[in-house]
PDB file of N, CA, C and O in Angstrom:
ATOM      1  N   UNK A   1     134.311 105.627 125.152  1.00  0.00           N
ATOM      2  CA  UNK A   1     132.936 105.871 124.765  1.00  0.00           C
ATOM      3  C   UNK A   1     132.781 105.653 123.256  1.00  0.00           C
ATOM      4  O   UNK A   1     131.867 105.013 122.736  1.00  0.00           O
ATOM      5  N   UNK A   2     133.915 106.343 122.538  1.00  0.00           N
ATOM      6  CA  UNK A   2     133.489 106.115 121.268  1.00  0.00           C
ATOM      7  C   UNK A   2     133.616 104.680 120.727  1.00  0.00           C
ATOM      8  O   UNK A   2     132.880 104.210 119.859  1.00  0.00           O
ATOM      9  N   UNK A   3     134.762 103.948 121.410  1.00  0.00           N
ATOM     10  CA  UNK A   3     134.772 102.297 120.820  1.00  0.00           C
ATOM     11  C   UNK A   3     133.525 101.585 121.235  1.00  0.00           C
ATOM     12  O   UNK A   3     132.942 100.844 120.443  1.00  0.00           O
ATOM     13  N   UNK A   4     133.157 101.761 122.295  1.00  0.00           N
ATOM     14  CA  UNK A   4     131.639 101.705 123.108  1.00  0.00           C
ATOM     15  C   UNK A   4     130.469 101.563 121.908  1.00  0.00           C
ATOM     16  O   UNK A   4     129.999 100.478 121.566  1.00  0.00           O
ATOM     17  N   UNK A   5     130.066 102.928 121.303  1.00  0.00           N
ATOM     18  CA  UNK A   5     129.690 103.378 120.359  1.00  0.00           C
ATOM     19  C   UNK A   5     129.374 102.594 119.178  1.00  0.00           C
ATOM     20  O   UNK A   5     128.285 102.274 118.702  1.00  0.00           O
ATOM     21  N   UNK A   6     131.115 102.244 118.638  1.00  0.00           N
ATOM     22  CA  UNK A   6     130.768 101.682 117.418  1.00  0.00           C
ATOM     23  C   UNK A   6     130.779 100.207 117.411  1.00  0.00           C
ATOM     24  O   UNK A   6     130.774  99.467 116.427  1.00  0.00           O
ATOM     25  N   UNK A   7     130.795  99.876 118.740  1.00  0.00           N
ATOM     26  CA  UNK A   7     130.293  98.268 118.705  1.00  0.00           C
ATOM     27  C   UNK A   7     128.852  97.760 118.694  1.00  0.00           C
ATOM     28  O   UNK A   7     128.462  96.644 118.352  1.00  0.00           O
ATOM     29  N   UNK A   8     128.159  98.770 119.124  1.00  0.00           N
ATOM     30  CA  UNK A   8     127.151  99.010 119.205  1.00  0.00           C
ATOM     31  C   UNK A   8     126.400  99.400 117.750  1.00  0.00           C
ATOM     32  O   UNK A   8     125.231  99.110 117.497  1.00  0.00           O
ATOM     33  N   UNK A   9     127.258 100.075 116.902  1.00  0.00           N
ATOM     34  CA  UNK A   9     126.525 100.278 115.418  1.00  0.00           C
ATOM     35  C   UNK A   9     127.482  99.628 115.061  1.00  0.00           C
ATOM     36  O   UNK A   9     128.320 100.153 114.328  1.00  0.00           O
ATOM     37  N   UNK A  10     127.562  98.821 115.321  1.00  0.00           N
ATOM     38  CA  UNK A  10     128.200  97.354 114.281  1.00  0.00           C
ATOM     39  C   UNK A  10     128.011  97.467 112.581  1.00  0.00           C
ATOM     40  O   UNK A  10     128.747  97.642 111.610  1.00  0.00           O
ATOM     41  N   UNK A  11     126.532  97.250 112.848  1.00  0.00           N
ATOM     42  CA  UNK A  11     126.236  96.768 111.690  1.00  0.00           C
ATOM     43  C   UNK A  11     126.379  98.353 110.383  1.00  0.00           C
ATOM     44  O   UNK A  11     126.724  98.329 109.202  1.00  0.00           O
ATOM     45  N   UNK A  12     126.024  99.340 111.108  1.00  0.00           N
ATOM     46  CA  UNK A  12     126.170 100.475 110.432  1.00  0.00           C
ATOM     47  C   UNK A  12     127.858 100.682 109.854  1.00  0.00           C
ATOM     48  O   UNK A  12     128.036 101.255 108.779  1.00  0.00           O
ATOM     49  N   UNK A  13     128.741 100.297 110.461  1.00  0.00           N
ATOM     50  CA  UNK A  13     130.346 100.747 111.011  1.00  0.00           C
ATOM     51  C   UNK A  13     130.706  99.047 109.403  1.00  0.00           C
ATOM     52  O   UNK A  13     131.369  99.279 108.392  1.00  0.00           O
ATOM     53  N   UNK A  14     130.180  97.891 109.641  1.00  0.00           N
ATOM     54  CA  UNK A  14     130.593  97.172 108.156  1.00  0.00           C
ATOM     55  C   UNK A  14     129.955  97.778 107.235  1.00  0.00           C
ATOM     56  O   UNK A  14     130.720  97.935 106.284  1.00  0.00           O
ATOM     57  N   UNK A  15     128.630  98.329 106.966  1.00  0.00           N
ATOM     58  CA  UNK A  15     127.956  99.034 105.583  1.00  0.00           C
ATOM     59  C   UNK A  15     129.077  99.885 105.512  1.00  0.00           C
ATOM     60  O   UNK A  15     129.483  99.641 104.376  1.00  0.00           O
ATOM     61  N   UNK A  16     129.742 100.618 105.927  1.00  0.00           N
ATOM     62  CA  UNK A  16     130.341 102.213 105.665  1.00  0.00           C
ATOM     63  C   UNK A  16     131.608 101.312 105.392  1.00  0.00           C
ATOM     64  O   UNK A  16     131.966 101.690 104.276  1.00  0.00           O
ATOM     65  N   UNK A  17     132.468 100.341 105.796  1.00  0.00           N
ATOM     66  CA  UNK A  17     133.253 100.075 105.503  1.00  0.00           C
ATOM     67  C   UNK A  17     133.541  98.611 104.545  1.00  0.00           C
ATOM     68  O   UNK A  17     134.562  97.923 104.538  1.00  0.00           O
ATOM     69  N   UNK A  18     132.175  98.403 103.704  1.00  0.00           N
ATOM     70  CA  UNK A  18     132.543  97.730 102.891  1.00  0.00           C
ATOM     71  C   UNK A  18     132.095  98.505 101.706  1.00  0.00           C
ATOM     72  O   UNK A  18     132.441  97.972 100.651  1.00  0.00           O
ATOM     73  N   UNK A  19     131.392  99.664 101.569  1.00  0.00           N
ATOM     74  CA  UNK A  19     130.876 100.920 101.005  1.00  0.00           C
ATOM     75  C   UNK A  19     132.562 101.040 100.493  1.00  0.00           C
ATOM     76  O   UNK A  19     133.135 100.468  99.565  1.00  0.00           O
ATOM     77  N   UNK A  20     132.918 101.725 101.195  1.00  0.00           N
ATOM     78  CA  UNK A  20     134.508 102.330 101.113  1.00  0.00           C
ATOM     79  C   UNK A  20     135.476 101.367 100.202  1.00  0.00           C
ATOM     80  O   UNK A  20     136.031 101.530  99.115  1.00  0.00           O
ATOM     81  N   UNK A  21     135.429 100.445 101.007  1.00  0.00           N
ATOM     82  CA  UNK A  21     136.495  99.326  99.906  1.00  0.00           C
ATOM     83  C   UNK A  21     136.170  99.084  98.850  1.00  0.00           C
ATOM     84  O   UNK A  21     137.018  98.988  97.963  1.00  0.00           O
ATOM     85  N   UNK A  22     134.710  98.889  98.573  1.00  0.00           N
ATOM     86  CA  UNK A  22     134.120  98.638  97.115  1.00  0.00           C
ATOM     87  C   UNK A  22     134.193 100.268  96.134  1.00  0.00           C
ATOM     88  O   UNK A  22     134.020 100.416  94.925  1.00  0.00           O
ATOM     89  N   UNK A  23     134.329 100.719  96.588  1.00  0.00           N
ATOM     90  CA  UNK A  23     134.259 102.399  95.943  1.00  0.00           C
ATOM     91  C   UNK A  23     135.749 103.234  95.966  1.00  0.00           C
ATOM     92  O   UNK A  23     135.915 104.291  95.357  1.00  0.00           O
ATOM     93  N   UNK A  24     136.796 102.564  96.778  1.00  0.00           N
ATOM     94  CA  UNK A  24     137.817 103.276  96.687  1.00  0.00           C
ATOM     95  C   UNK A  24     137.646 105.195  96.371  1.00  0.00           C
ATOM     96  O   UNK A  24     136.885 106.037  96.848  1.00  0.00           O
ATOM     97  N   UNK A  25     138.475 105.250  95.612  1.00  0.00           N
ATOM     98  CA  UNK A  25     138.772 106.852  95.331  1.00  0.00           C
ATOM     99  C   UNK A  25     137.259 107.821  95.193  1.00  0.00           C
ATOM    100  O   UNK A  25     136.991 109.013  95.343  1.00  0.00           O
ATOM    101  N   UNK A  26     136.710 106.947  94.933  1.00  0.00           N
ATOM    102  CA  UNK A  26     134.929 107.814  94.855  1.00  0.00           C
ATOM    103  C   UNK A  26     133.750 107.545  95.767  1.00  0.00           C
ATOM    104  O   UNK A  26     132.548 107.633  95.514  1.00  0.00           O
ATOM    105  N   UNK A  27     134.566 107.083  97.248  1.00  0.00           N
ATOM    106  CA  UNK A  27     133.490 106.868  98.333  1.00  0.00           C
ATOM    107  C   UNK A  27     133.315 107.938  98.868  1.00  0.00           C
ATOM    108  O   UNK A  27     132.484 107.870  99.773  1.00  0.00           O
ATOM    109  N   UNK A  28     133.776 109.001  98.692  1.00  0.00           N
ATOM    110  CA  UNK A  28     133.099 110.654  99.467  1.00  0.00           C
ATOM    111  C   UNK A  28     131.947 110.746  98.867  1.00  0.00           C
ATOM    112  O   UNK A  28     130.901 111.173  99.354  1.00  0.00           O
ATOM    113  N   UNK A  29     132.210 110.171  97.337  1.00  0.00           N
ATOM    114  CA  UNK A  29     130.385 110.532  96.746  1.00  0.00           C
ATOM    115  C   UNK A  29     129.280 109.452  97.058  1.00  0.00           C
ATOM    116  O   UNK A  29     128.128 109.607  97.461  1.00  0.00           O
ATOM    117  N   UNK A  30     130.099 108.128  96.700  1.00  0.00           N
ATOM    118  CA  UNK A  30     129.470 106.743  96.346  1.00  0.00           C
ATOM    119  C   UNK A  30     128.808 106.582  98.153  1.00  0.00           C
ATOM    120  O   UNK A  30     127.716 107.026  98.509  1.00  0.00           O
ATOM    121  N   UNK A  31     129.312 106.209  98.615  1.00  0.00           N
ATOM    122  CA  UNK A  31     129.206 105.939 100.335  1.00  0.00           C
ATOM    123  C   UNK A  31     128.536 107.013 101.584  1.00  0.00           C
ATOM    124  O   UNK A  31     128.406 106.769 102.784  1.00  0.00           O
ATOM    125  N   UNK A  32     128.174 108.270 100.822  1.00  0.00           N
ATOM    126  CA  UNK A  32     127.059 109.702 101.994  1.00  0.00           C
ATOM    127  C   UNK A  32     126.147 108.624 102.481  1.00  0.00           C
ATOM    128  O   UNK A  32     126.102 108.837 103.692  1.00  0.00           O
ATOM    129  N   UNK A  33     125.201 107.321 102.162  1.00  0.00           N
ATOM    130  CA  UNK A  33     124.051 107.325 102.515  1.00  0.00           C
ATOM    131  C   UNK A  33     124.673 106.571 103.986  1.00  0.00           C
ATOM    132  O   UNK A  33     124.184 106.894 105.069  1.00  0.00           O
ATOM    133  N   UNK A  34     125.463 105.846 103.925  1.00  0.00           N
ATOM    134  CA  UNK A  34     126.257 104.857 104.622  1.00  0.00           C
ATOM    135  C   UNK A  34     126.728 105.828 105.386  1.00  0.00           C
ATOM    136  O   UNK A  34     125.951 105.755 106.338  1.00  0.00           O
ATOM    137  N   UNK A  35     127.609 106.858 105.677  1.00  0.00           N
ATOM    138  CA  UNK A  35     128.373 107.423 106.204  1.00  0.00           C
ATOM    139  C   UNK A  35     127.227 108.538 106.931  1.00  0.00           C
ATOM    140  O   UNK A  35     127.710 109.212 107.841  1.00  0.00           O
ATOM    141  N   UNK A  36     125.737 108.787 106.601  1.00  0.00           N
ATOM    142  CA  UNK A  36     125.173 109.452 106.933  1.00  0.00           C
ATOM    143  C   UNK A  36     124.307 108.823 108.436  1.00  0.00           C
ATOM    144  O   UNK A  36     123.845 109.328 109.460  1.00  0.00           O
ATOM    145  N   UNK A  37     124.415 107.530 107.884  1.00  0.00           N
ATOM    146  CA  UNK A  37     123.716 106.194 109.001  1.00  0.00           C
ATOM    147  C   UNK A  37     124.264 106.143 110.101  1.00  0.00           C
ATOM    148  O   UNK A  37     123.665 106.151 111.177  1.00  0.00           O
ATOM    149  N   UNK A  38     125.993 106.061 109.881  1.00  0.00           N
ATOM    150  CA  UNK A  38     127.028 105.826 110.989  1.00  0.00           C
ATOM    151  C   UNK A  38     126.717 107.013 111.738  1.00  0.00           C
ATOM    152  O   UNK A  38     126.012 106.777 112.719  1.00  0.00           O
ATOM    153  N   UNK A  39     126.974 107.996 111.602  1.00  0.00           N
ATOM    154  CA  UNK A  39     127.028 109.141 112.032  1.00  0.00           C
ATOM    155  C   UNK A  39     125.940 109.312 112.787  1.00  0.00           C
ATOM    156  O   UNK A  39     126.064 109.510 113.996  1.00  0.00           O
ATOM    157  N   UNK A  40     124.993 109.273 112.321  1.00  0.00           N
ATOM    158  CA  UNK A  40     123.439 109.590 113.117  1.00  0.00           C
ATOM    159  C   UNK A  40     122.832 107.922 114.553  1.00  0.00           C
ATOM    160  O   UNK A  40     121.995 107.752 115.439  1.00  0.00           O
ATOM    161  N   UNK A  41     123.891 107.191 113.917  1.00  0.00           N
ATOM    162  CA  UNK A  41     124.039 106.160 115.152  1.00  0.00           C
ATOM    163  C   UNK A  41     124.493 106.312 116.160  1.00  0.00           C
ATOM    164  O   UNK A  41     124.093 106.296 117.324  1.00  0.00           O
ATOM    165  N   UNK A  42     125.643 106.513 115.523  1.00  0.00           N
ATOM    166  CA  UNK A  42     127.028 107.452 117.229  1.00  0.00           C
ATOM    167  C   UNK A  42     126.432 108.085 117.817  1.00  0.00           C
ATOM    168  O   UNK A  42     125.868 107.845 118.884  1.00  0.00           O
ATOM    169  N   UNK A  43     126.467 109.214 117.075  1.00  0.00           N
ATOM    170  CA  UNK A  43     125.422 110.853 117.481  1.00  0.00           C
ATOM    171  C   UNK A  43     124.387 110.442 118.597  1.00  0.00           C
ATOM    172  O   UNK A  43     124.481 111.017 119.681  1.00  0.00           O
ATOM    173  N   UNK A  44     123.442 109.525 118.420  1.00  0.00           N
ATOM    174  CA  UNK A  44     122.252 109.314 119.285  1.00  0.00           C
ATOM    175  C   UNK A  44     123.195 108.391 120.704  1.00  0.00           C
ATOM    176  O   UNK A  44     122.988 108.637 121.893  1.00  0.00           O
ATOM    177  N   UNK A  45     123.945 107.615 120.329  1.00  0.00           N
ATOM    178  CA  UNK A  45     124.970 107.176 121.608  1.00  0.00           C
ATOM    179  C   UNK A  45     125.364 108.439 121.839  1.00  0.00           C
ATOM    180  O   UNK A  45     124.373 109.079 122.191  1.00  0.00           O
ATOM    181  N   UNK A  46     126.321 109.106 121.814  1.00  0.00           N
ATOM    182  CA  UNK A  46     126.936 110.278 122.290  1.00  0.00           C
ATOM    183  C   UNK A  46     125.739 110.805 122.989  1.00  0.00           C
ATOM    184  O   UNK A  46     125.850 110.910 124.210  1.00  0.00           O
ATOM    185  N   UNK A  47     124.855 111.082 122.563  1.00  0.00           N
ATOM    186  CA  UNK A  47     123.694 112.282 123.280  1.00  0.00           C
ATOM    187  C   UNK A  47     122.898 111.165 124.711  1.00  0.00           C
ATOM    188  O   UNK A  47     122.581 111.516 125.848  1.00  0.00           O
ATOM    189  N   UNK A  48     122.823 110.246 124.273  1.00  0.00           N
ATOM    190  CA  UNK A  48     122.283 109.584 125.718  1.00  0.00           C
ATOM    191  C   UNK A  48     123.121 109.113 126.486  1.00  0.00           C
ATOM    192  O   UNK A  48     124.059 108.318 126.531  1.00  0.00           O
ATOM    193  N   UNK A  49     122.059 110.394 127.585  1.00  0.00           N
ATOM    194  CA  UNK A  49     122.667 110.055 129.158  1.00  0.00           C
ATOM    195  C   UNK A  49     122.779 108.765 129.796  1.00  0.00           C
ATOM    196  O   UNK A  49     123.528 108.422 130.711  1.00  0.00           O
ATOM    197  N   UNK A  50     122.062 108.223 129.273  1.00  0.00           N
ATOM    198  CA  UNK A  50     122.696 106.478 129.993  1.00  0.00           C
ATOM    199  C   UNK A  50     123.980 105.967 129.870  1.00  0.00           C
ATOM    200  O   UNK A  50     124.932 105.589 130.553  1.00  0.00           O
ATOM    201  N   UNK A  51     123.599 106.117 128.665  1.00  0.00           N
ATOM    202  CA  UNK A  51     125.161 105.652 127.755  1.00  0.00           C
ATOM    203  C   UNK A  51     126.487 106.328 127.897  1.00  0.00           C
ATOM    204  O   UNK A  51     127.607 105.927 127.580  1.00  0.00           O
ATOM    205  N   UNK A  52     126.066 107.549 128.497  1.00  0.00           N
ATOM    206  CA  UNK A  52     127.003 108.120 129.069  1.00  0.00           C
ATOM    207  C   UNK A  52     127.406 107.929 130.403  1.00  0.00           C
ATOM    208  O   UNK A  52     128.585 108.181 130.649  1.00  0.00           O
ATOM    209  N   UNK A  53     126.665 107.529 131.339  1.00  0.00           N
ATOM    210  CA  UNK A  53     126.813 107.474 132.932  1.00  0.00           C
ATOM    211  C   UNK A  53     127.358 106.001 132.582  1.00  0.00           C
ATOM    212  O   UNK A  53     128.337 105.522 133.155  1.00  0.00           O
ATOM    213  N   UNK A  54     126.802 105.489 131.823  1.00  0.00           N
ATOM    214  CA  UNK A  54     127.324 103.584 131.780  1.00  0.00           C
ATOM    215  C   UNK A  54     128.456 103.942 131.756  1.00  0.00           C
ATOM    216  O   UNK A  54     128.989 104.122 132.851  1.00  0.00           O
ATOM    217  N   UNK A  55     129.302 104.194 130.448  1.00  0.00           N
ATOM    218  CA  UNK A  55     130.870 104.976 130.169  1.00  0.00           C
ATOM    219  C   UNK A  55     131.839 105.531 131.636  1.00  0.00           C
ATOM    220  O   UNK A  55     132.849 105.141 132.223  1.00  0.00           O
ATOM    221  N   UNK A  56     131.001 106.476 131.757  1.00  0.00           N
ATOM    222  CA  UNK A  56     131.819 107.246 132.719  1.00  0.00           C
ATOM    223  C   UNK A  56     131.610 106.258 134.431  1.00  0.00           C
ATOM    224  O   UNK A  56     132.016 106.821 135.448  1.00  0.00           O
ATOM    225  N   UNK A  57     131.189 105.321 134.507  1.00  0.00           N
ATOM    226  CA  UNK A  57     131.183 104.448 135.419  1.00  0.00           C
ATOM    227  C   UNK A  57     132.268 103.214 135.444  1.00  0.00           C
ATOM    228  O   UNK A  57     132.887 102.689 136.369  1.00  0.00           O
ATOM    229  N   UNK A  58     132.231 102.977 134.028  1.00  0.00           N
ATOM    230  CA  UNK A  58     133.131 101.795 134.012  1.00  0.00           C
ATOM    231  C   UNK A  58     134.496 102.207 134.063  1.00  0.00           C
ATOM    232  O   UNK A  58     135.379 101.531 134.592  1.00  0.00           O
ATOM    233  N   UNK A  59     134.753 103.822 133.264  1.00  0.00           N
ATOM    234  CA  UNK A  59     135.941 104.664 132.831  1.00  0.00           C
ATOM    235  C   UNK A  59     136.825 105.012 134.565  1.00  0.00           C
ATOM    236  O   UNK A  59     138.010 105.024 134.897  1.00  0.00           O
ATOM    237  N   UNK A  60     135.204 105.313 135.498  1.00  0.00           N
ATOM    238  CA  UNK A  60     135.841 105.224 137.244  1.00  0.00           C
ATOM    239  C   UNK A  60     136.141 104.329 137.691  1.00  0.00           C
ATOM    240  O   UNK A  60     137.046 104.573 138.489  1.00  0.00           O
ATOM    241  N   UNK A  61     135.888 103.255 137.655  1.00  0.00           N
ATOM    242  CA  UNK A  61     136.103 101.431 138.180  1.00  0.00           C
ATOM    243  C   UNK A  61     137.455 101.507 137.506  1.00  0.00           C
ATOM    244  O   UNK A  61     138.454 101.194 138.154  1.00  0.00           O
ATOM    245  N   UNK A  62     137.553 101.909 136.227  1.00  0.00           N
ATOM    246  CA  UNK A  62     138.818 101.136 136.006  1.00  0.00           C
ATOM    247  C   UNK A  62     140.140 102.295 136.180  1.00  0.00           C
ATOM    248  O   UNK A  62     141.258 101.783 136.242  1.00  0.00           O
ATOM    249  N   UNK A  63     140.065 103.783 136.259  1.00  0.00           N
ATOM    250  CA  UNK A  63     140.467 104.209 136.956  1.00  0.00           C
ATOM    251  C   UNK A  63     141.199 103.976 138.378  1.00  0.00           C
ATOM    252  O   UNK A  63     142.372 104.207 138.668  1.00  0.00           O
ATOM    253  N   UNK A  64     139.873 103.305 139.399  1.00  0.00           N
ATOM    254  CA  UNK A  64     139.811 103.074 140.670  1.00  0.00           C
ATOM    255  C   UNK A  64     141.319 102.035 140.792  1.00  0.00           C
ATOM    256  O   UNK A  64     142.291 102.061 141.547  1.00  0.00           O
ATOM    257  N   UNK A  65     140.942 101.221 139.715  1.00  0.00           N
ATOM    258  CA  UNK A  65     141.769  99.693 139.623  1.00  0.00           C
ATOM    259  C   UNK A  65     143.210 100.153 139.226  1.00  0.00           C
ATOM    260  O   UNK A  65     144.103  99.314 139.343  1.00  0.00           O
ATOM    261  N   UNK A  66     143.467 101.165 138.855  1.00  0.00           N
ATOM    262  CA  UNK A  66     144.918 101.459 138.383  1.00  0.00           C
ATOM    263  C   UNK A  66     145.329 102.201 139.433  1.00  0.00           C
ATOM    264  O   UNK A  66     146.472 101.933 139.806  1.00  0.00           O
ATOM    265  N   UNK A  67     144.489 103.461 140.320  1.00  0.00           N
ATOM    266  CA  UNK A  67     145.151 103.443 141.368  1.00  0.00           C
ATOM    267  C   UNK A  67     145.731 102.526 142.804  1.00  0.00           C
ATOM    268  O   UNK A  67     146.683 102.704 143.565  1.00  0.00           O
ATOM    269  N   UNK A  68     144.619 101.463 142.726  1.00  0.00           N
ATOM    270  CA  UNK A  68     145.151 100.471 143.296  1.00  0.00           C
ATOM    271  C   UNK A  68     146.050  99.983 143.033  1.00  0.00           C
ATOM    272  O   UNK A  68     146.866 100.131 143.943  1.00  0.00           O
ATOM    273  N   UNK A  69     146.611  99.158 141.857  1.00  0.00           N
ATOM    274  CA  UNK A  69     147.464  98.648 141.346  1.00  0.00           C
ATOM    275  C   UNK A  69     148.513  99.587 140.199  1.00  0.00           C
ATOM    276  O   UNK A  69     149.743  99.527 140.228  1.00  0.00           O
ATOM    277  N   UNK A  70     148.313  99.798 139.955  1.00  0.00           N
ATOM    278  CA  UNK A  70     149.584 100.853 139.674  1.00  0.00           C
ATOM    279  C   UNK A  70     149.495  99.983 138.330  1.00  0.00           C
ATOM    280  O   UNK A  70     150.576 100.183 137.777  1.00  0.00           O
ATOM    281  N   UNK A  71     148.859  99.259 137.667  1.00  0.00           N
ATOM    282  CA  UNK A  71     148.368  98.921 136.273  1.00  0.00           C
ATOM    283  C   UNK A  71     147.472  99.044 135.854  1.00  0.00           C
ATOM    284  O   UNK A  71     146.352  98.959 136.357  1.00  0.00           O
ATOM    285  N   UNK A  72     147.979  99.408 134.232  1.00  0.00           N
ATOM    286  CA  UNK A  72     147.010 100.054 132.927  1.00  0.00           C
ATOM    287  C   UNK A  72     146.068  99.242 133.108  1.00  0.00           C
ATOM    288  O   UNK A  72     146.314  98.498 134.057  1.00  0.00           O
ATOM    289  N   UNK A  73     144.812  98.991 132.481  1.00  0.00           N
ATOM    290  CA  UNK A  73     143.499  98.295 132.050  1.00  0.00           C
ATOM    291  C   UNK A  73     144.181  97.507 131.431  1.00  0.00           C
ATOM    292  O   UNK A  73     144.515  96.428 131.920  1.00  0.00           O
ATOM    293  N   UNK A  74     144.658  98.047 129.750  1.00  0.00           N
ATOM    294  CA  UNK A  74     145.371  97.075 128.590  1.00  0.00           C
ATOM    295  C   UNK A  74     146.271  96.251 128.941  1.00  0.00           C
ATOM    296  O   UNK A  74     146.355  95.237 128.247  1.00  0.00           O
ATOM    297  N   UNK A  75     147.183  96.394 130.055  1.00  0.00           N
ATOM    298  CA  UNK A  75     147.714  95.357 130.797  1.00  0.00           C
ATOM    299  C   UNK A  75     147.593  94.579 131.342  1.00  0.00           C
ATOM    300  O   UNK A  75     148.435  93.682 131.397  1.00  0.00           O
ATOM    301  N   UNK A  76     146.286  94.572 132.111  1.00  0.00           N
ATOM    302  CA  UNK A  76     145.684  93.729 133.081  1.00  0.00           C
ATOM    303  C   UNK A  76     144.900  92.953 132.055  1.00  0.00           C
ATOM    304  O   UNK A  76     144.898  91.727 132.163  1.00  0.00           O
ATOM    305  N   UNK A  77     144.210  93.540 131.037  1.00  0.00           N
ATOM    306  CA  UNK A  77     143.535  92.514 130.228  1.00  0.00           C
ATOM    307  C   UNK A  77     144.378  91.736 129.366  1.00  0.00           C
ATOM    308  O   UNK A  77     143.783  90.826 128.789  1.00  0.00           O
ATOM    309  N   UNK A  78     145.750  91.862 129.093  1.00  0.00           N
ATOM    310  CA  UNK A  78     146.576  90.748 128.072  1.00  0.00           C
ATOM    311  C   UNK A  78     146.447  89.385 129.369  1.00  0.00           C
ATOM    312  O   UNK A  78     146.343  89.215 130.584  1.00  0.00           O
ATOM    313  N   UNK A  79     146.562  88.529 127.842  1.00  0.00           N
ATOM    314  CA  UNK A  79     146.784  87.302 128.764  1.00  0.00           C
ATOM    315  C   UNK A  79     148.239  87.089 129.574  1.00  0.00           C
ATOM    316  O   UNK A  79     149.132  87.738 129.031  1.00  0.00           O
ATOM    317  N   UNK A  80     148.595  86.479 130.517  1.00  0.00           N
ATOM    318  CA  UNK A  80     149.777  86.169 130.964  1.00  0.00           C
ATOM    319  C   UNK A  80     150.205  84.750 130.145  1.00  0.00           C
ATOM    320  O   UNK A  80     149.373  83.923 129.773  1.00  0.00           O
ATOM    321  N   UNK A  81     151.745  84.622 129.925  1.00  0.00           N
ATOM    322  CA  UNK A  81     151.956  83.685 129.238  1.00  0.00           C
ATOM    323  C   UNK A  81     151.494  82.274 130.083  1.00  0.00           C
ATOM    324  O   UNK A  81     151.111  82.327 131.252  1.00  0.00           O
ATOM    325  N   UNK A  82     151.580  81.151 129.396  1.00  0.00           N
ATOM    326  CA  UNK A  82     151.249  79.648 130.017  1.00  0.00           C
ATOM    327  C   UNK A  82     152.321  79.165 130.587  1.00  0.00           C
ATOM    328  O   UNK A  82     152.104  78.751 131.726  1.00  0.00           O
ATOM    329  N   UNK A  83     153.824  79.024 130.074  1.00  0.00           N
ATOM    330  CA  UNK A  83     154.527  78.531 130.427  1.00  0.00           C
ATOM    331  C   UNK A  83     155.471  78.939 131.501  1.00  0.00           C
ATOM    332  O   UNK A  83     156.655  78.604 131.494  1.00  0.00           O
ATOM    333  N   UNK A  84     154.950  79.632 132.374  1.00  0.00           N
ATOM    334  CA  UNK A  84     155.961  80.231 133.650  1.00  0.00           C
ATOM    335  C   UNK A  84     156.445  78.667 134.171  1.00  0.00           C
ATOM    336  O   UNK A  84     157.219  78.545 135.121  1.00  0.00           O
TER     337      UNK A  84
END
């Protein structure tokens, strides 16, 4: 849900993290307005129920798929090599 989330505030998630790199040691002060954006982006994902039933739907499918197969998600999604 939360990677979900911040693909979704994309654009909020590079402000905060080019905020940060440009500000180093003084982005707790320099970077609040940025870090206040991200936050209140997630936050509104986290709180909607859609976005939550979407999550917890795909989180059962792929569940479903590992009890079938007795493999992870992250496994099933690497590529297999070419040259067998």
């Amino acid at each position: 849900m939360r990677e979900k989330a911040k693909e979704r505030c994309s654009e909020q998630v590079q402000d905060f993290t080019k905020c940060c790199k440009e500000s180093r040691l003084l982005m707790v002060e320099k970077c609040r307005k940025e870090n206040s954006a991200l936050k209140e982006c997630l936050t509104a994902y986290y709180k909607d129920p859609a976005f939550y039933e979407e999550c917890k739907m795909e989180y059962l499918k792929e569940r479903e798929e590992f009890r079938k197969t007795g493999v992870p998600a992250k496994k099933r999604l690497q590529k297999l090599p070419t040259n067998m």
